[in-house]
DSSP file (Angstrom, degrees, kcal/mol; ACC not computed):
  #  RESIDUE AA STRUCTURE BP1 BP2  ACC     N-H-->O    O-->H-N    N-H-->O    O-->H-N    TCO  KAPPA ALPHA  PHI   PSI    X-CA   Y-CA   Z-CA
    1    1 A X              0   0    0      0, 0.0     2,-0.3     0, 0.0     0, 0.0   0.000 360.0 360.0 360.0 143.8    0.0    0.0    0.0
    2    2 A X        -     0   0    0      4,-0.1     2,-0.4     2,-0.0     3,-0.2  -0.733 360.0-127.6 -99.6 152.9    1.2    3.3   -0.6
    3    3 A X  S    S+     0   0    0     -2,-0.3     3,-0.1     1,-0.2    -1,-0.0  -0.809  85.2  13.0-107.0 137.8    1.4    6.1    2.0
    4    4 A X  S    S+     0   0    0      1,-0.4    -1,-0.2    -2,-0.4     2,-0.1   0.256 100.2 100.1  98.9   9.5    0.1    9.4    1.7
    5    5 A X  S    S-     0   0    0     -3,-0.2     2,-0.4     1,-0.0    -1,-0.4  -0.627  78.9 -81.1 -86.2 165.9   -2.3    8.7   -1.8
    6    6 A X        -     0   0    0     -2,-0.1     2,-0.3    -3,-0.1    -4,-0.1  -0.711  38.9-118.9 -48.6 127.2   -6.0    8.1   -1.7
    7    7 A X        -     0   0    0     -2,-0.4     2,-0.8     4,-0.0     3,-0.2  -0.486  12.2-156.8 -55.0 114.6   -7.4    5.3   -1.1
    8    8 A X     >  -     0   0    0     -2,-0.3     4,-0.7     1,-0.2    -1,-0.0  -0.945   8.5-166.7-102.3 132.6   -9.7    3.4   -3.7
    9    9 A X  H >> S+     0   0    0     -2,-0.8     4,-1.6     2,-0.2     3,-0.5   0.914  86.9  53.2 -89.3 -63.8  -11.8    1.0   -1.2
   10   10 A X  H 34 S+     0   0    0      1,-0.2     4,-0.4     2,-0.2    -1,-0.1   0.819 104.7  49.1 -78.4 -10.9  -12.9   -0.9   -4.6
   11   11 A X  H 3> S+     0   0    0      2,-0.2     4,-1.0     1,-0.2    -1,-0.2   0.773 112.1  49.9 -73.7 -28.3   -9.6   -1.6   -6.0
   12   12 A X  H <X S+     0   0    0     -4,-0.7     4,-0.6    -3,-0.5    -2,-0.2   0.831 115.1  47.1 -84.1 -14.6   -8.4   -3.0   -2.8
   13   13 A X  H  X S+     0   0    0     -4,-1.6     4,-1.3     2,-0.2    -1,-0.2   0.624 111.5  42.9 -77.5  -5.1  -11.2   -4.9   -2.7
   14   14 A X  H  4 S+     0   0    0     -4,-0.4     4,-0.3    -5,-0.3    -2,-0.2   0.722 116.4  51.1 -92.9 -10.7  -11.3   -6.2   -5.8
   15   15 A X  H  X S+     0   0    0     -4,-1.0     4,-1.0     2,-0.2    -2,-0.2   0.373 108.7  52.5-127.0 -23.1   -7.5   -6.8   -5.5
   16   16 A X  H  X S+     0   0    0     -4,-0.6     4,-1.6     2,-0.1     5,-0.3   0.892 105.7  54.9 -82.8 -49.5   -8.0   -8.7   -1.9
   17   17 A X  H  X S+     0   0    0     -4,-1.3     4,-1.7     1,-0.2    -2,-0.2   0.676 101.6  54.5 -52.7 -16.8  -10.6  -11.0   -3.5
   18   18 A X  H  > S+     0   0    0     -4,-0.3     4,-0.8     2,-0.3     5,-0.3   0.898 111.1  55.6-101.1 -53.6   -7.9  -12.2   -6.6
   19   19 A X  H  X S+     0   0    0     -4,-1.0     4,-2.3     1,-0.2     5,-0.2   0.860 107.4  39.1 -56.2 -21.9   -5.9  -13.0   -3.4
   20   20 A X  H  X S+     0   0    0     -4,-1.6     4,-1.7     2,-0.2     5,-0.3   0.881 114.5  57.8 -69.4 -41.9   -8.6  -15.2   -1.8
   21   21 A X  H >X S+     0   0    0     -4,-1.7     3,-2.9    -3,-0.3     4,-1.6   0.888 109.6  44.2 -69.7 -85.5   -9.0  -16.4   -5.5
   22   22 A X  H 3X>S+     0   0    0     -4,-0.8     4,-0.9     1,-0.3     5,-0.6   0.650 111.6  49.7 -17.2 -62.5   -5.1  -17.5   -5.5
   23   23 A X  H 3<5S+     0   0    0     -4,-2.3    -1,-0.3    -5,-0.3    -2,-0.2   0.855 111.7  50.3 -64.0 -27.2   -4.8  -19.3   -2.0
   24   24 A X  H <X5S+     0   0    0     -3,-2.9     4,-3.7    -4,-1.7     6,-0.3   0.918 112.3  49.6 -75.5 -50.7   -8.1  -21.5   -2.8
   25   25 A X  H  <>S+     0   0    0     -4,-1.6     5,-0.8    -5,-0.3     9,-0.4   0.669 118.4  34.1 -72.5   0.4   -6.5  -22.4   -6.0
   26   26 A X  T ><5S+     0   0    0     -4,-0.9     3,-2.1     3,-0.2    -1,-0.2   0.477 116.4  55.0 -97.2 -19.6   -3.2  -23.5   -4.6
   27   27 A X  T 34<S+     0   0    0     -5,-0.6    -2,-0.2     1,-0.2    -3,-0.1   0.987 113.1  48.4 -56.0 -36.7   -5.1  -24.8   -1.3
   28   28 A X  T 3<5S-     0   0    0     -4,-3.7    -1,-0.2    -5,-0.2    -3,-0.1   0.325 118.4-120.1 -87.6  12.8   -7.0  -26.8   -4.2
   29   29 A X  T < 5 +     0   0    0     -3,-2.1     2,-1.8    -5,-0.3     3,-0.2   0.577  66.5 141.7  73.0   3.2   -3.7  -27.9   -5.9
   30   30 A X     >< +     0   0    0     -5,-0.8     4,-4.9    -6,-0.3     5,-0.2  -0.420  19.4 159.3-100.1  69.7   -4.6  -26.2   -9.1
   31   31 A X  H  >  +     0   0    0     -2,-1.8     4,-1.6     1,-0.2    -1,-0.2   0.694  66.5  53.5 -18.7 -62.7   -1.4  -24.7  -10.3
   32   32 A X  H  > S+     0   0    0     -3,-0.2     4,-2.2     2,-0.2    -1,-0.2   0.904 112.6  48.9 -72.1 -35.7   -1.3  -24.0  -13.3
   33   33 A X  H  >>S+     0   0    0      1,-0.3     4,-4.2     2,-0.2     5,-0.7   0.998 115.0  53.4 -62.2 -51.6   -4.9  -21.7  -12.9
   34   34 A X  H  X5S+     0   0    0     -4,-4.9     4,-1.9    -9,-0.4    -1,-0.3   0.827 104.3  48.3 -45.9 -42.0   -3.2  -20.3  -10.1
   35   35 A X  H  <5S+     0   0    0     -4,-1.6    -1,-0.3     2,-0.2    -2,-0.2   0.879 116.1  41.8 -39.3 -56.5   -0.2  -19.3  -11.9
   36   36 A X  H  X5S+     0   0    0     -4,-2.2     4,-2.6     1,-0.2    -1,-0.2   0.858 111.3  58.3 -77.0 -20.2   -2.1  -17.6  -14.8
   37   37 A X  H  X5S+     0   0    0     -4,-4.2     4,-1.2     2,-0.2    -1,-0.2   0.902 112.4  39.2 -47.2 -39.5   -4.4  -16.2  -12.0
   38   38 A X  H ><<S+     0   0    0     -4,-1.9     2,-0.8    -5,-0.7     3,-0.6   0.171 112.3  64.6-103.6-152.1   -1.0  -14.3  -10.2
   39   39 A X  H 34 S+     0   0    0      1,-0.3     3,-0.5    -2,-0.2     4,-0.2  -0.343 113.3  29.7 -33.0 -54.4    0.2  -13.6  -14.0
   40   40 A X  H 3X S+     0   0    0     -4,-2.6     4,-2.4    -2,-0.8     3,-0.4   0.838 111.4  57.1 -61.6 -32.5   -2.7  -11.5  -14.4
   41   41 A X  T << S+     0   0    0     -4,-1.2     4,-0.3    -3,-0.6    -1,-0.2   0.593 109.9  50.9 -88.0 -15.9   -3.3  -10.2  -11.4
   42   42 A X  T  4 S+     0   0    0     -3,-0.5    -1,-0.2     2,-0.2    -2,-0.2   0.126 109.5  55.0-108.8  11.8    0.7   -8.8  -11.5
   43   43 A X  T  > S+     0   0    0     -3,-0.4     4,-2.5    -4,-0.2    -2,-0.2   0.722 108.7  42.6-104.4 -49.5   -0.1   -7.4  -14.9
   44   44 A X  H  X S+     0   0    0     -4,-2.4     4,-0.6     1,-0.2    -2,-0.2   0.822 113.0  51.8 -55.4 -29.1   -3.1   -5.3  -13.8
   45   45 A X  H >4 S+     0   0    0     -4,-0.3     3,-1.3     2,-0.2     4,-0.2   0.940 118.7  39.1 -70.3 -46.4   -1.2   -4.1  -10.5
   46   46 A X  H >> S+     0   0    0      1,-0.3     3,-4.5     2,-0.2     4,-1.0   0.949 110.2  61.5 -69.7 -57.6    2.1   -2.9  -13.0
   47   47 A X  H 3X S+     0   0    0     -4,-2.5     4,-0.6     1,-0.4    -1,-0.3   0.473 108.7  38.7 -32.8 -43.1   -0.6   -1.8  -15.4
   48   48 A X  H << S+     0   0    0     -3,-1.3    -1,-0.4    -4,-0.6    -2,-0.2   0.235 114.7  57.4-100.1  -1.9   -1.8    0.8  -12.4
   49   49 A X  H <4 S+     0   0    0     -3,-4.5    -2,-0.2    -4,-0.2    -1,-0.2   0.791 124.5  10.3-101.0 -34.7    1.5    1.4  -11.6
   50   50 A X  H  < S-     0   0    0     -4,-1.0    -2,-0.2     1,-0.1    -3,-0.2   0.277 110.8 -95.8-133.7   4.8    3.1    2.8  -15.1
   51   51 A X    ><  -     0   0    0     -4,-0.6     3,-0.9    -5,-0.4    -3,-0.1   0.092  58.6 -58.5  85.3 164.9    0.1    3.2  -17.0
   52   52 A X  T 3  S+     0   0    0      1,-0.3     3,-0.1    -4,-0.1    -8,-0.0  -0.268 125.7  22.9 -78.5 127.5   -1.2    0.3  -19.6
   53   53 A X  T 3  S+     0   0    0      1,-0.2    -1,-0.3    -2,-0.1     2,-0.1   0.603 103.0 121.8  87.8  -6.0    1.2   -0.9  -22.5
   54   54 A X    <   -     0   0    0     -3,-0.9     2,-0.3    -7,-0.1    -1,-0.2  -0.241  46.5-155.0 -60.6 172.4    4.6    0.5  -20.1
   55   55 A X        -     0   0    0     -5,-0.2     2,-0.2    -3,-0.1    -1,-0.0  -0.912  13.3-109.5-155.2 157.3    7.1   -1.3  -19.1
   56   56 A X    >>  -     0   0    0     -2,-0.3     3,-1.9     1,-0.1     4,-0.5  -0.631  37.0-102.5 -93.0 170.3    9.8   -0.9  -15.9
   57   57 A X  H >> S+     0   0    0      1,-0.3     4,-1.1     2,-0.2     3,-0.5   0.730 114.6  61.3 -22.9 -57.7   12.8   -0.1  -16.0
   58   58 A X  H 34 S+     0   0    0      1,-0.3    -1,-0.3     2,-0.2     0, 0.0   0.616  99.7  57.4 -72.0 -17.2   14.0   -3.6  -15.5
   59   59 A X  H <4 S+     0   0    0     -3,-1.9    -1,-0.3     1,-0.1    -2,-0.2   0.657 101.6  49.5 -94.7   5.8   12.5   -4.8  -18.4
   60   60 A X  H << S+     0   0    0     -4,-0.5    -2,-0.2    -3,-0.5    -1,-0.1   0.767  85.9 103.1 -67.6 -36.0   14.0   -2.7  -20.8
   61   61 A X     <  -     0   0    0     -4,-1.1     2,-0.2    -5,-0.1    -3,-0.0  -0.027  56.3-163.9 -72.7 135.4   17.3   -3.4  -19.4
   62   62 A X              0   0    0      1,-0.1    -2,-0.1     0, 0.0    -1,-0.0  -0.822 360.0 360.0-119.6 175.5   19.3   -6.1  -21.8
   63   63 A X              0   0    0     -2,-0.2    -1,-0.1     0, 0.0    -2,-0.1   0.655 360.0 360.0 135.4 360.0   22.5   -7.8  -19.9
């Protein structure tokens, strides 16, 4: 969480529930879903971080 922003109450909620989603599917052994579940869920988060279709730093870097 970042300090000293506003708060969106429905992105953290929408963004706790994709964690509940991710602990039932590896509590249910389901891997792979989970995986692509946490692939997405860490594409929308950078997505909000550096705006959509950006990239960090660290992936530009070649090396």
């Amino acid at each position: 969480m970042e300090y000293g922003t506003h708060l969106d109450h429905a992105r953290l909620h929408e963004q706790c529930h994709e964690h509940l989603v991710l602990i039932d599917l590896l509590a249910k052994g389901q891997r792979m879903e989970a995986a692509q579940c946490l692939r997405e869920h860490l594409s929308t988060a950078l997505a909000r971080k550096v705006g959509p279709g950006r990239t960090t730093d660290t992936q530009n870097e070649s090396g």
